[in-house]
C-alpha positions as CSV (number, residue, x, y, z in Angstrom):
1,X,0.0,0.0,0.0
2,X,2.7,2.5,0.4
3,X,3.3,2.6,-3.1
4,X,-0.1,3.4,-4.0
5,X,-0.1,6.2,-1.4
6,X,3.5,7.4,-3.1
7,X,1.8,7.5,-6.6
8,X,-1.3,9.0,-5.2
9,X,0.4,11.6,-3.3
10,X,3.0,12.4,-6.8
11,X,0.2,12.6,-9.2
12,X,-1.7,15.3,-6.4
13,X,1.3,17.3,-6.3
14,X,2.1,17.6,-9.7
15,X,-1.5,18.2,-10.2
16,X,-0.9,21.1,-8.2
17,X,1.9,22.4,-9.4
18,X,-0.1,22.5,-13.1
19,X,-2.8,24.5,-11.3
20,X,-0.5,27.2,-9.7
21,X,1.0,27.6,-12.8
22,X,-2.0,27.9,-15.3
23,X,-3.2,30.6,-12.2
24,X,0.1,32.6,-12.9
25,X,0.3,32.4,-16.5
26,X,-3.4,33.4,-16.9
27,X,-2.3,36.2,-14.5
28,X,0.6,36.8,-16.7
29,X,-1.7,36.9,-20.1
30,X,-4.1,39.3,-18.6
31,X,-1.7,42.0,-17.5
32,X,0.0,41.8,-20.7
33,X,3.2,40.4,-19.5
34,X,3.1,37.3,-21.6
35,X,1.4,37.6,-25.4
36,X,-0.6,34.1,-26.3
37,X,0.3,35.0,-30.3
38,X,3.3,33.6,-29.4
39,X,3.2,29.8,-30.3
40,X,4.9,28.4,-27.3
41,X,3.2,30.2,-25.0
42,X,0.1,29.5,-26.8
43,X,0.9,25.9,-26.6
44,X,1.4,25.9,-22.8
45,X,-1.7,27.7,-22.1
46,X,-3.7,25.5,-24.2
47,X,-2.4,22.4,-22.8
48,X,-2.9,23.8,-19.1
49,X,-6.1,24.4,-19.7
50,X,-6.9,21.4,-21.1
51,X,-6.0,19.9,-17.9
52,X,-7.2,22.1,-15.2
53,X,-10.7,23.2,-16.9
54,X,-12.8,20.0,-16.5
55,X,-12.4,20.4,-12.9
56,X,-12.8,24.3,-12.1
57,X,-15.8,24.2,-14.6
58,X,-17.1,22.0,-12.0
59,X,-16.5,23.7,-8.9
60,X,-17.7,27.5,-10.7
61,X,-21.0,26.2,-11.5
62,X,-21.2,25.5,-7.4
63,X,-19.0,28.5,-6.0
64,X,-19.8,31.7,-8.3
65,X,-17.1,34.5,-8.4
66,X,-16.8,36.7,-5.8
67,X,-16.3,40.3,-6.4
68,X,-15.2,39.5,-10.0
69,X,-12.8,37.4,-7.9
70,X,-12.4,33.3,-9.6
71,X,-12.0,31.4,-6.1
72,X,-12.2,28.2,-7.8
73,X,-8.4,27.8,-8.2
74,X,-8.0,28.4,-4.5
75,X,-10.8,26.1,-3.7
76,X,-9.2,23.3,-5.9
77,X,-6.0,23.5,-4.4
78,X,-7.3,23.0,-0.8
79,X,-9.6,20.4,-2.0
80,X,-6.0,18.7,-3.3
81,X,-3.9,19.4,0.5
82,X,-7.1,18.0,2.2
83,X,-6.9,14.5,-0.5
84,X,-3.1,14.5,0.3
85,X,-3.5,14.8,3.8
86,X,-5.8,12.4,3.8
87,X,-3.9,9.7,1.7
88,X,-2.2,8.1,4.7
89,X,-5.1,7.7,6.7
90,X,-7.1,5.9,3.7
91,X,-5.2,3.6,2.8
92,X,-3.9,2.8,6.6
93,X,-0.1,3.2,6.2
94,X,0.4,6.5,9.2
């Protein structure tokens, strides 16, 4: 079982690390610091939201924005330290 909590807890954390960075390169497109004519960057933002946007689709049409404010980022990435947390005490190896 500790592999499968290994794996588990790798796939969550990359996971993450996709969603914090489609966060700052929507941040970066929106201020103008990054232009998406550009084909690699066009490429990367495609692909991360490829990935990320089944998900947050799901959690917007519960949580609206606030304030203008998308929280559903945030709320996805607690939702993912909760599951890690969690991991060890699921599958019974801490």
């Amino acid at each position: 079982m500790p592999a499968v909590v290994n794996l588990l807890d790798t796939i969550i954390g990359l996971y993450t690390f996709v969603v914090v960075i489609s966060v700052v390169l929507t941040w970066l497109v929106q201020f103008n610091v990054v232009n998406t004519s550009n084909q690699l960057v066009h490429m990367i933002g495609d692909f991360l939201y490829r990935v990320t946007e089944p998900i947050l689709k799901r959690i917007r049409s519960v949580v609206p924005s606030v304030g203008g404010m998308d929280l559903s980022p945030l709320i996805l990435l607690l939702a993912l330290f909760f599951i890690r947390n969690l991991l060890p005490s699921i599958f019974g190896s801490g």
